[in-house]
DRENMAR-122299 format. One line per field, with one value per residue (C-alpha): residue number from 1; residue in one letter; x, y, z. Coordinates in Angstrom, 3 decimals. Layout:
<atoms>
num NUM	...
residuo a	...
px X	...
py Y	...
pz Z	...
</atoms>
This chain:
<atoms>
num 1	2	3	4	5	6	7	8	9	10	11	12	13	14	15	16	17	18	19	20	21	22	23	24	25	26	27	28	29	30	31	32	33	34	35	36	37	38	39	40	41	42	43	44	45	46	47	48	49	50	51	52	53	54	55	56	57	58	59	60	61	62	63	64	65	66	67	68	69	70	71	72	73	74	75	76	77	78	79	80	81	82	83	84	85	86	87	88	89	90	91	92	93	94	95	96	97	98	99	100	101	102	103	104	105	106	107	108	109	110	111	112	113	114	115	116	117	118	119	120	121	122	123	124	125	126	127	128	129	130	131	132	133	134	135	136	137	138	139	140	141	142	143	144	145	146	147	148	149	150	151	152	153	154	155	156	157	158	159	160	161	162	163	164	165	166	167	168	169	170	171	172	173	174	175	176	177	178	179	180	181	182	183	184	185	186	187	188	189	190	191	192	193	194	195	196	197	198	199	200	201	202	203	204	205	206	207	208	209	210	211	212	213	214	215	216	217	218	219	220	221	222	223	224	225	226	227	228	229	230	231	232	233	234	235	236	237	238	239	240	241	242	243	244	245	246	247	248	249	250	251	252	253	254	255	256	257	258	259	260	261	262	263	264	265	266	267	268	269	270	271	272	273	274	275	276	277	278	279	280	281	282	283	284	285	286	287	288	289	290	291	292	293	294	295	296	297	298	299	300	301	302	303	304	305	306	307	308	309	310	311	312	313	314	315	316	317	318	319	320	321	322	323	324	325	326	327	328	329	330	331	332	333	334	335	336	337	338	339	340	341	342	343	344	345	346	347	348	349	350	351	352	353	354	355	356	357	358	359	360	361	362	363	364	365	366	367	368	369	370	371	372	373	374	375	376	377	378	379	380	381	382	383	384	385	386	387	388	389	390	391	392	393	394	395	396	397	398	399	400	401	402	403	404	405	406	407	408	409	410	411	412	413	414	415	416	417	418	419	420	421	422	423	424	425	426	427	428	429	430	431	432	433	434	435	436	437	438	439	440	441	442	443	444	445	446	447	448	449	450	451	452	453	454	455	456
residuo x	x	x	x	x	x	x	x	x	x	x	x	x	x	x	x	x	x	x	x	x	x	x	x	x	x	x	x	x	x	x	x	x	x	x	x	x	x	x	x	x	x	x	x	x	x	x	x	x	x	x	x	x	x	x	x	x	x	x	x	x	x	x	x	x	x	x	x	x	x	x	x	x	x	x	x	x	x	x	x	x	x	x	x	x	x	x	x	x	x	x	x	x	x	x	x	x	x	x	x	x	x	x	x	x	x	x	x	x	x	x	x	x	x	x	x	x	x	x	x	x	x	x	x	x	x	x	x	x	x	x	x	x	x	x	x	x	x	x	x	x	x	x	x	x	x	x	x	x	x	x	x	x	x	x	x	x	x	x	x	x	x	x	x	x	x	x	x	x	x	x	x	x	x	x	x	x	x	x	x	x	x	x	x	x	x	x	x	x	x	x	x	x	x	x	x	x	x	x	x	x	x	x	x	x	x	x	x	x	x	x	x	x	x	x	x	x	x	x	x	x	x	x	x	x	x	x	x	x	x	x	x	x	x	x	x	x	x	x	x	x	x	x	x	x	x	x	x	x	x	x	x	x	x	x	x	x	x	x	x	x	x	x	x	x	x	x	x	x	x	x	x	x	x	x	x	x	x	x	x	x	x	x	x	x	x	x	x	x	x	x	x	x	x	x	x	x	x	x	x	x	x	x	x	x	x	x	x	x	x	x	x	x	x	x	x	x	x	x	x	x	x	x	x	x	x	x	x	x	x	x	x	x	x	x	x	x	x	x	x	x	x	x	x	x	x	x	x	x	x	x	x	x	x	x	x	x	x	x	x	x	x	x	x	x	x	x	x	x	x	x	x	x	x	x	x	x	x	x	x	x	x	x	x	x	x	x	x	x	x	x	x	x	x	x	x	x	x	x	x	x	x	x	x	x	x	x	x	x	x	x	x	x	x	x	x	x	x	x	x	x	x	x	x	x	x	x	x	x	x	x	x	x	x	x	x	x	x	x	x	x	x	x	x	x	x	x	x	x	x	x	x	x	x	x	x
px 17.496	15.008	11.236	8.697	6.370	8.964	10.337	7.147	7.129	10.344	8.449	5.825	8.249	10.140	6.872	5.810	9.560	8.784	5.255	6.630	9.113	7.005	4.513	7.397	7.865	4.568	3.967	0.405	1.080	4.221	2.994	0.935	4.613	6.823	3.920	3.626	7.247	8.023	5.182	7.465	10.551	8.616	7.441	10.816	12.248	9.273	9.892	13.530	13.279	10.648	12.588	15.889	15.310	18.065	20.089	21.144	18.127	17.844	21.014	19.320	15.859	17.877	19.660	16.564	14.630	17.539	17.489	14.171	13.068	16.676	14.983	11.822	12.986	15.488	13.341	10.514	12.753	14.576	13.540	12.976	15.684	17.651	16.188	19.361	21.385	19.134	19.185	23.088	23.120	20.392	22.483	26.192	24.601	23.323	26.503	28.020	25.719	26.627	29.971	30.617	28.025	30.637	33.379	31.641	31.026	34.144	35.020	32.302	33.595	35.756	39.107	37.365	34.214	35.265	32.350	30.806	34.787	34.395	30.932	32.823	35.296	33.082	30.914	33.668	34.897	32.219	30.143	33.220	33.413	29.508	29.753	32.816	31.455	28.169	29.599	31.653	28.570	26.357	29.462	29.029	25.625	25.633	28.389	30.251	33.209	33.506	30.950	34.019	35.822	38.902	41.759	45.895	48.574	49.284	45.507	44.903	48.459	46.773	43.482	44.288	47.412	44.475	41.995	44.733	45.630	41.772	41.811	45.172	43.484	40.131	42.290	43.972	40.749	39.145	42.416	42.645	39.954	41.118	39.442	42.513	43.130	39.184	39.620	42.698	40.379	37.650	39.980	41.073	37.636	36.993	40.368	38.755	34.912	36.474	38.782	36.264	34.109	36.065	36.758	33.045	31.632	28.473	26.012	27.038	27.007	23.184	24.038	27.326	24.269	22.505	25.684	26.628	23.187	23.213	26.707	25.095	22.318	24.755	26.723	23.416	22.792	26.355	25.775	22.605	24.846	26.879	24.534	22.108	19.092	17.219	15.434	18.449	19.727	16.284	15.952	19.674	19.387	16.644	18.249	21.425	19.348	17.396	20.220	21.945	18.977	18.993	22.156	22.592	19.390	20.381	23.803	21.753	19.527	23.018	24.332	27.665	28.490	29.458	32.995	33.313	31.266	33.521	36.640	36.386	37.865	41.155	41.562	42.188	38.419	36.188	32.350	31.901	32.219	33.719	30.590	31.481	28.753	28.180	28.169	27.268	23.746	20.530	16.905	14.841	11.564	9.518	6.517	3.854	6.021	5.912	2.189	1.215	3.367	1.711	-2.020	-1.809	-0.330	-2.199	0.260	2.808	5.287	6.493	10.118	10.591	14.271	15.910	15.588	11.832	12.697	14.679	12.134	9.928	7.334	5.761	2.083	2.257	3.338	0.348	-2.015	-0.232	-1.000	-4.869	-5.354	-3.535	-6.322	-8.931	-8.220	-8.095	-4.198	-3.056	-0.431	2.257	4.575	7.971	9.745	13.718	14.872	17.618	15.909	16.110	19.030	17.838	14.782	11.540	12.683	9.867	7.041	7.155	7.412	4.803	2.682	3.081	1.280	-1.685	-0.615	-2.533	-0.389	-1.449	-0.475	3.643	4.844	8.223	10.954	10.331	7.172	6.927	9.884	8.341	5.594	8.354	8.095	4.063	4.499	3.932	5.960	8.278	8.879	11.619	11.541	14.905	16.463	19.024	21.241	18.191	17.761	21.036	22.234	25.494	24.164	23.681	26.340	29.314	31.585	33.989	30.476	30.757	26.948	27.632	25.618	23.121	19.739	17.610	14.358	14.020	13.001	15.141	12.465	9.630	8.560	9.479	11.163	10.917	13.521	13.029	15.956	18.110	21.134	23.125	25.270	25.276	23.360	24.675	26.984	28.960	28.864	26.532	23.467	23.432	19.626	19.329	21.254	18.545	16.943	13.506	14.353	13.165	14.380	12.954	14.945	14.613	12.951	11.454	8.190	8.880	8.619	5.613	3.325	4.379	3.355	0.070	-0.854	0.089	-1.525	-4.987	-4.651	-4.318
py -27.776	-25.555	-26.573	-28.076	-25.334	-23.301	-24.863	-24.778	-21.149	-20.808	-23.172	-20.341	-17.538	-19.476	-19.935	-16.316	-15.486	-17.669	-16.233	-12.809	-13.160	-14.845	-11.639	-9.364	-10.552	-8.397	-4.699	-5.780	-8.049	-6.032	-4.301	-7.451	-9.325	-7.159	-6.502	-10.839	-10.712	-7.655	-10.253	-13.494	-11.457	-10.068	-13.352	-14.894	-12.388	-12.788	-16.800	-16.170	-14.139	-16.713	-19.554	-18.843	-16.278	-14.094	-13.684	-9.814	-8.573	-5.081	-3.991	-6.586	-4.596	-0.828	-2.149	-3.637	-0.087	2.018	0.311	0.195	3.566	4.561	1.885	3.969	7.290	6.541	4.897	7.335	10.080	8.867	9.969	7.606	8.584	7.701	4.232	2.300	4.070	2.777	-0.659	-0.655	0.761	-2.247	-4.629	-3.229	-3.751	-7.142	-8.622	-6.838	-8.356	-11.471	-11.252	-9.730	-12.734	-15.090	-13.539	-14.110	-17.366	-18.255	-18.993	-21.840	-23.576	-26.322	-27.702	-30.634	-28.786	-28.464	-27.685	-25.198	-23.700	-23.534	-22.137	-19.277	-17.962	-17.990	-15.444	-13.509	-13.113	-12.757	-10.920	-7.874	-7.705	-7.548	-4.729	-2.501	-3.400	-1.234	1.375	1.857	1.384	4.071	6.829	6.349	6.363	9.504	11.085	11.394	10.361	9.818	7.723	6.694	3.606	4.369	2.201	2.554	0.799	-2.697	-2.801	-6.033	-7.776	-6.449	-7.516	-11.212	-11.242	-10.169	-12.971	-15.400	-14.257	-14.378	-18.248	-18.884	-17.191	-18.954	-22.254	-21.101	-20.501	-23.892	-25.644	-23.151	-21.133	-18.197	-14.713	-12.800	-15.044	-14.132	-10.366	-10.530	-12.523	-9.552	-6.746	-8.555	-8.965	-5.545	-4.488	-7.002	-5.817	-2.220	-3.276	-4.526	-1.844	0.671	0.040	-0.320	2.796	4.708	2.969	-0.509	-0.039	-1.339	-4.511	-4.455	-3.951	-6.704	-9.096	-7.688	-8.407	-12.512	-12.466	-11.051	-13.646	-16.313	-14.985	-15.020	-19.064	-19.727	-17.956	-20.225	-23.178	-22.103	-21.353	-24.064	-21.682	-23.144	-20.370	-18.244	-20.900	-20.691	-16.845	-16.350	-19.120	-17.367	-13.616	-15.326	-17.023	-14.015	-11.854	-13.883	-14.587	-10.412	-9.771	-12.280	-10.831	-7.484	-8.126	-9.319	-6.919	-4.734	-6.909	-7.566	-10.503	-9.704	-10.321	-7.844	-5.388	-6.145	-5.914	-4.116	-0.990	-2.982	-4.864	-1.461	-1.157	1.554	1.350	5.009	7.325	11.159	12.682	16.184	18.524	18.512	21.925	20.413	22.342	20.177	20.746	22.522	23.631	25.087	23.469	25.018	22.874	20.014	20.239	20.176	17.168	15.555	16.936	15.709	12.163	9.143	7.285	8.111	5.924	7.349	6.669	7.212	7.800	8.801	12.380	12.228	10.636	13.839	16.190	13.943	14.895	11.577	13.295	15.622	12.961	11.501	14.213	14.817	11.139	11.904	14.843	13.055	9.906	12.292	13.437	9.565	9.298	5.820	5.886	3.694	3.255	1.632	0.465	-0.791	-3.251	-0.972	2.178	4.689	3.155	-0.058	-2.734	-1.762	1.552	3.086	0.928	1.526	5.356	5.487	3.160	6.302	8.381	6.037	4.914	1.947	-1.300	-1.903	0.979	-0.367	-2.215	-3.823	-3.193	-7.172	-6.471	-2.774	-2.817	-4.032	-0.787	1.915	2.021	2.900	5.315	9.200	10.383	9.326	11.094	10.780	12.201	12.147	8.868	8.755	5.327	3.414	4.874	5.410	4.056	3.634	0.651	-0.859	0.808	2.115	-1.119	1.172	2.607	1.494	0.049	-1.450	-4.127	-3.607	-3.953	-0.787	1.041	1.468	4.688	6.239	3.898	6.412	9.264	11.965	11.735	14.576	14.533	16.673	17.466	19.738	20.475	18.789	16.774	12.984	10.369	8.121	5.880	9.280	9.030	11.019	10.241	10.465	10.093	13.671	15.205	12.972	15.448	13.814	14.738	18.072	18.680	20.214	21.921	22.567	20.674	17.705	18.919	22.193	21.601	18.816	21.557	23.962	21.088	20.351	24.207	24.562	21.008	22.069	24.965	23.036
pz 12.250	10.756	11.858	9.350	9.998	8.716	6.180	4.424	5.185	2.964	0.222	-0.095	-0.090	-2.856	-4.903	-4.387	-6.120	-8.949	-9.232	-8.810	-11.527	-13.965	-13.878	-14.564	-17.901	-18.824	-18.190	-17.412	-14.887	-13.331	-10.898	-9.205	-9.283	-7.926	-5.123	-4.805	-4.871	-1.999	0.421	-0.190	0.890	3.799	4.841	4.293	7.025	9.433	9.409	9.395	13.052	14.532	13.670	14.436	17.501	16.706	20.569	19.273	18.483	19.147	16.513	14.225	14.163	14.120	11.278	9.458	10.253	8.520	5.684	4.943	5.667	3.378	0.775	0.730	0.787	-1.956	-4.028	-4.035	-4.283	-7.584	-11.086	-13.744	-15.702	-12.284	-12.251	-13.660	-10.944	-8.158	-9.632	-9.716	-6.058	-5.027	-6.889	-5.295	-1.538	-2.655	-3.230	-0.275	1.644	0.526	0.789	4.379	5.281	3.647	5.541	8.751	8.550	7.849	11.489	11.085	8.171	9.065	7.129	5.947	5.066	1.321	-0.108	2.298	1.489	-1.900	-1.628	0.591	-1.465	-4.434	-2.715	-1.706	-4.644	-6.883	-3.986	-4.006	-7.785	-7.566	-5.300	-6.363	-10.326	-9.508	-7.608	-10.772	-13.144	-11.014	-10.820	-15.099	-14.854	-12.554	-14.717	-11.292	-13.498	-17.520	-19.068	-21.970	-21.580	-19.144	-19.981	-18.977	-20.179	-18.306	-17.732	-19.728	-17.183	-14.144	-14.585	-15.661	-12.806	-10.285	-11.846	-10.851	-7.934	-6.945	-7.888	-6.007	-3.099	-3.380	-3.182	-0.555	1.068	0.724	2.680	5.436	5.944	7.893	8.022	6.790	3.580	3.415	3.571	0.858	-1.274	-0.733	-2.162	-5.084	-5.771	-5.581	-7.501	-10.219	-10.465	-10.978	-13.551	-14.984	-15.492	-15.839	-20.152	-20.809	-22.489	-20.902	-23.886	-22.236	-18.963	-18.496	-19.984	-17.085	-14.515	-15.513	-15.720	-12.136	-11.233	-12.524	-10.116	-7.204	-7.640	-7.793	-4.667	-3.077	-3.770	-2.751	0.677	0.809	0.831	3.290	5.411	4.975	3.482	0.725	0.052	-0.435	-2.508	-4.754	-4.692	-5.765	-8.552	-9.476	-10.159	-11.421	-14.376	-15.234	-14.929	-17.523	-19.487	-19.830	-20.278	-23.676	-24.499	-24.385	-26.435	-28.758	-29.291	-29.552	-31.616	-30.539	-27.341	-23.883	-24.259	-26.852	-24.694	-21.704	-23.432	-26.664	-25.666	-23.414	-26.891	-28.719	-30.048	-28.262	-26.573	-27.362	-30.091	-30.137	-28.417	-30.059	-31.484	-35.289	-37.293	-40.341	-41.838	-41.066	-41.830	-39.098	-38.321	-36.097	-34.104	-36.719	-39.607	-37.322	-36.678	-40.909	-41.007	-38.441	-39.080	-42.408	-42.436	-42.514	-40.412	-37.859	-35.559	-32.656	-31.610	-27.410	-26.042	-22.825	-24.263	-23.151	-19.745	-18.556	-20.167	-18.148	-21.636	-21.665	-20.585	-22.972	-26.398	-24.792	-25.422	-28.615	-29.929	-28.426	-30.585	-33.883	-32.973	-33.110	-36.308	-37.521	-37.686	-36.588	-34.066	-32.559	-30.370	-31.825	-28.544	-28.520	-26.725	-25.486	-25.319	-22.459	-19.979	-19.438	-20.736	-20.419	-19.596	-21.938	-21.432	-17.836	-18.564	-20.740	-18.569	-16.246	-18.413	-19.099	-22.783	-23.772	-24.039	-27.345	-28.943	-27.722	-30.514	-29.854	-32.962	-34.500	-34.570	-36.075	-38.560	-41.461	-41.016	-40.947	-45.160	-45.237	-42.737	-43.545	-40.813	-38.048	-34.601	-32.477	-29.135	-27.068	-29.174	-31.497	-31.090	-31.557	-35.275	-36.407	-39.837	-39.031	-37.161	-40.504	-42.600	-40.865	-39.855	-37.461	-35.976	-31.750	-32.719	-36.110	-36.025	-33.279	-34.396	-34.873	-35.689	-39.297	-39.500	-42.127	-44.373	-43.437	-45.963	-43.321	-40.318	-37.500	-34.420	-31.293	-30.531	-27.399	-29.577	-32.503	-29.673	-30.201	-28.288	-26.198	-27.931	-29.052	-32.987	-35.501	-36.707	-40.636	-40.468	-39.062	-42.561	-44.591	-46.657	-45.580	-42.152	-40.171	-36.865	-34.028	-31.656	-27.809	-24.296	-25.527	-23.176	-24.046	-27.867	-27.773	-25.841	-28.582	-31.184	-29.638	-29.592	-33.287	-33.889	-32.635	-35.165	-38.166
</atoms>
C-alpha cells in the first residue's frame, strides 16, 4: 500500500501536470509550464524512491544519472530546426519504457488477473509500435533514409496479417501470461509501428509524431494500471488526450484526416510530390529591389518557414521588421498552423529573438488582411502559400488550408534555389508575375536587405 503522505504527494504532482499543460497552450505562459511541469515530475520520482525504498538501488541511481545528464546534453545541444527529431526520440524511449516495464511485470500478473492482463498486452503492443514508429519518424526527419513514402508490394497483407496477429497474441496474453508470448507480442508491435510509418511522406511525419506521442501516453496509463500508480495513470491520460487533441488538429489544419495521411500513399495516392528543381524563368531581384519594395509599402506581412530555422535568420528579420517600424510600415507576423516541422515551431523561434507576441497573427486571424497588403515576404516557406492547395485536386496538399498571400499586391520569396518545399510539388505563386524572388541564405540575404534598406 502506498502511504497517505504519499499519496497526496502524487495528487500534487498530478495537479502540477495539469497546471503545466494548461500554460503550454500560450507562448506567454510556456516557459512557466514546462518549468511547473519538469518540478511535478521531479517530485513524482523523489516520492516514488521514499515510498517504495527501492532494494537495488545503486543501478537504479547510475541509470537515473545517465539519462539525465544524456537528457541535458542532448537537449541543449540540438538546433531548433532539430527539435521534432528530439521530440520523436523523447517520445520512442517513452513507450519503450513502458513497454519493457509491461514485460517485466508480467511474472506478477496472475491467470485470473484479467484486467491487469489486458492492461499488459496493450502496453506492449502499443508501447513497441510507439517506439519502433519514432525511430522511423526521426531517421525521416534526419534524412538518415528517404523522407518519400516507402511502400512494396504485399505491404497493405502484411500490415493487416501483423495487426491480427498482434490481437491473437494480446488474447493469448490475457489467458496465459507468460514472458515469451510477451516478447512475440513486442516484435509484432515493432514490425507494426514501422509499417506504419514507413508510407507517410516527410510533410506528414509531424502529425505521425504527435499520433505516436497520444499512444505512448496511453501505454503510459495502461502501465499505471498494472502497476497500481495513479499518477501514471493521470500523467499518461493526460499526453494521450493532448496528443490526440493535436494530431486532429493538425489534419485539420492540413486538411485531409489521419487515415488518409496514414495510408494515402499504401492506397495508391502519395504524401509527397516529385521534389525535382524547376527551370521554368521566374522573376528575381536583388536585395536593393527588395529594399524599394519594402521601404515604400504601407503594409507588409511576413510569412516565417523552416527555411529561416536552418538559416537560423530569425535575429536578423527582426531587425529588418525594426527598421521597416521606424519608417511607419505596419508589420506582421502571419503564423501556420503547420509551419516549420511541427506547431508552434515559429512562435517559439521567434520568441528566441525577442519578437513581440502581438505582432504573431495566427492564419484565421490574418487571412482576410493579405488583399490590403503592399507586399508579402516569405522567408524559408513555401507549402504554407502554395495555390495548388486551393486549385490543383491531384496536389499531395489540395485542400490544406493556407496563407493567402498570392492576394497581396507583391509578393517577395527568399529563396536557396528553385527546389520545392517540403511536400515536393511547385509553387505556382513563385511564376506570379507580382512575385520577385530573392535568391540565397535566408540570413545571408536579410543582412543584405537591411543594408540596402537603411539606404533607401
Amino acid at each position: 500500500m502506498i502511504p497517505t503522505w504519499a499519496q497526496i504527494g502524487y495528487l500534487v504532482s498530478a495537479v502540477c501536470f495539469i497546471v503545466a499543460l494548461k500554460a503550454l497552450s500560450s507562448p506567454r505562459s510556456a516557459r512557466t509550464g514546462n518549468l511547473i511541469g519538469a518540478a511535478g515530475a521531479v517530485l513524482a520520482v523523489l516520492i516514488t524512491f521514499a515510498a517504495y525504498k527501492p532494494d537495488h538501488l545503486a543501478p537504479i541511481l547510475i541509470a537515473l544519472i545517465i539519462g539525465t545528464i544524456g537528457g541535458v546534453v542532448g537537449s541543449r545541444r540540438v538546433q531548433m530546426t532539430q527539435m521534432p527529431q528530439l521530440v520523436a526520440l523523447f517520445n520512442g524511449v517513452g513507450g519503450g519504457a513502458a513497454a519493457l516495464v509491461a514485460l517485466l511485470e508480467l511474472d506478477e500478473v496472475s491467470s485470473d488477473a484479467t484486467v491487469a492482463a489486458i492492461a499488459s498486452a496493450f502496453t506492449i503492443l502499443v508501447g513497441a509500435v510507439s517506439f519502433s514508429g519514432s525511430v522511423v519518424t526521426f531517421t525521416k526527419l534526419q534524412e538518415l533514409m528517404t523522407t518519400r513514402p516507402v511502400t512494396f508490394p504485399g505491404l497493405p497483407v502484411l500490415f493487416v496479417a501483423s495487426i491480427l496477429g498482434g490481437f491473437a497474441l494480446g488474447i493469448w496474453l490475457v489467458s496465459d501470461p507468460r514472458v515469451w508470448v510477451g516478447v512475440l507480442l513486442c516484435l509484432v508491435g515493432l514490425a507494426i509501428g514501422v509499417m506504419l510509418v514507413l508510407p507517410v511522406g516527410g510533410a506528414d511525419v509531424p502529425i505521425v509524431i504527435s499520433l505516436l506521442n497520444a499512444f505512448t501516453g496511453l501505454t503510459v496509463a495502461a502501465s499505471g494500471y498494472v502497476l497500481g500508480n495513479t499518477l501514471l495513470l493521470i500523467a499518461g491520460t493526460l499526453v494521450g488526450a493532448a496528443g490526440t487533441l493535436l494530431t486532429k488538429l493538425m489534419a485539420d489544419a492540413m486538411g485531409r484526416s489521419v487515415f488518409n495521411i496514414l495510408f494515402g500513399a499504401v492506397r495508391g495516392g502519395s504524401t509527397l510530390g516529385a521534389g525535382t528543381a524547376s527551370e521554368r524563368p521566374v522573376i528575381s531581384g536583388g536585395p536593393e529591389d527588395v529594399a524599394i519594395l519594402l521601404g515604400y509599402a504601407n503594409k507588409v506581412i511576413i510569412v516565417p518557414g523552416y527555411g529561416l530555422a536552418v538559416a537560423q535568420a530569425q535575429h536578423v528579420l527582426r531587425d529588418l521588421v525594426e527598421e521597416l517600424q521606424s519608417r511607419g510600415v505596419k508589420v506582421d507576423y502571419a503564423i501556420h498552423p503547420v509551419a516549420g516541422r511541427m506547431p508552434g515551431h515559429m512562435n517559439v523561434l521567434l520568441a528566441e529573438a525577442q519578437v513581440p507576441y502581438d505582432q504573431l497573427r495566427e492564419m484565421d486571424d490574418i487571412n482576410g488582411d493579405f488583399k490590403t497588403t503592399d507586399v508579402v515576404l516569405v522567408v524559408g516557406a513555401n507549402d504554407v502559400v502554395n495555390p495548388a492547395a486551393r486549385n490543383t485536386p491531384s496536389a499531395p496538399i489540395y485542400g490544406m488550408p493556407i496563407l493567402n498571400a498570392d492576394e497581396a499586391q507583391r509578393v517577395i520569396f527568399l529563396k536557396r534555389s528553385m527546389r520545392p518545399g517540403f511536400a515536393g510539388i511547385e509553387n505556382e505563386l513563385l511564376y506570379d508575375p507580382r512575385t520577385t524572388l530573392l535568391f540565397g541564405d535566408a540570413r545571408d540575404s536579410l543582412t543584405k536587405l537591411l543594408g540596402a534598406l537603411k539606404t533607401v
